[in-house]
N, C-alpha and C positions, 0 to 999 in steps of 0.2 A: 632192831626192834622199832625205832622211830622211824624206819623208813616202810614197815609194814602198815604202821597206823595211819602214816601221812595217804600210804597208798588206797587202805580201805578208807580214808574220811573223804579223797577225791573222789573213790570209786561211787559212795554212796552221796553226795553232794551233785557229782556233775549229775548222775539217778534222776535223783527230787527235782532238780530242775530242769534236766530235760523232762520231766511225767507232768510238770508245772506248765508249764511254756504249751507243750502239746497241747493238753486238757485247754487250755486256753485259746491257744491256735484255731481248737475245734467249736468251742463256744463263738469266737469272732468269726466262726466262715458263716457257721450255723446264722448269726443273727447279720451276715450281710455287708459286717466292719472291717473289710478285707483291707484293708489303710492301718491297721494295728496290728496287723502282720509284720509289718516294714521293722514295727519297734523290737519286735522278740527276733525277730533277724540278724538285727542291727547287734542285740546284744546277745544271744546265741554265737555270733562268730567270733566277738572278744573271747566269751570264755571257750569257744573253739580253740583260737588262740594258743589263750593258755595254758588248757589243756593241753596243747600238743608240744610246747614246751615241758609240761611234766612228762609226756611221754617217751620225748627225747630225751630228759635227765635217768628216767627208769630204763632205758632201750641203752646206752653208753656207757659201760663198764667202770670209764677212765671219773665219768661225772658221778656214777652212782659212788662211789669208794670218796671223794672229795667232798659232796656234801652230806652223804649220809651213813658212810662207813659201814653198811650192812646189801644185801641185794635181795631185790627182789626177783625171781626167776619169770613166775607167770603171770602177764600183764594182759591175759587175754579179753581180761570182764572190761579191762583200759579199753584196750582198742575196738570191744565192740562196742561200748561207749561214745567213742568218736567218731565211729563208721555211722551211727546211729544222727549225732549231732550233725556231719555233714549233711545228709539226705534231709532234715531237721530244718536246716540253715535253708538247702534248695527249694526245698519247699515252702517254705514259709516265705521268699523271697519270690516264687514263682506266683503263687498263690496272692502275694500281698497287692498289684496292681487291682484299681478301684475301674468297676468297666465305669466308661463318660456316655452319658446321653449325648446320641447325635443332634447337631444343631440342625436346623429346618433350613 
């Protein structure tokens, strides 16, 4: 049972804030702040991270039984969660360079 909650509270946690970040991603390109990319980047890839750490404890038999003594079978909303956060991370990283006025 704890290991279904923990699984939908990431599911819908890493959600909101990937939908957060975006939304926001889009308002900084929109008004030109491409330098504030860098930061949802920056912290997009910790909780990438992370995340990918939980997804290896739900993806490993021997781990899921040690800390959570129950299994989860389908992690699929997981991983396209992560598939999502990496392209997320790329782009926000591609995206984040400020263009410089050439000098004369």
């Amino acid at each position: 049972m704890f290991a279904t909650v923990l699984y939908w509270i990431a599911v819908v946690v890493l959600a909101l804030w990937g939908l957060w970040s975006a939304v926001w991603s889009v308002i900084y390109l929109k008004n030109g702040e491409n330098g504030n990319l860098w930061y949802f980047a920056i912290i997009n890839a910790i909780v990438l991270i992370l995340a990918g750490l939980v997804f290896l404890i739900y993806t490993h038999a021997d781990w899921q039984w040690y800390w959570f003594v129950s299994k989860q079978l389908d992690i699929s909303a997981y991983a396209a969660i992560l598939g999502v956060y990496v392209v997320l991370v790329i782009l926000q990283f591609a995206l984040g360079f400020q263009k410089t006025a050439k000098k004369a």
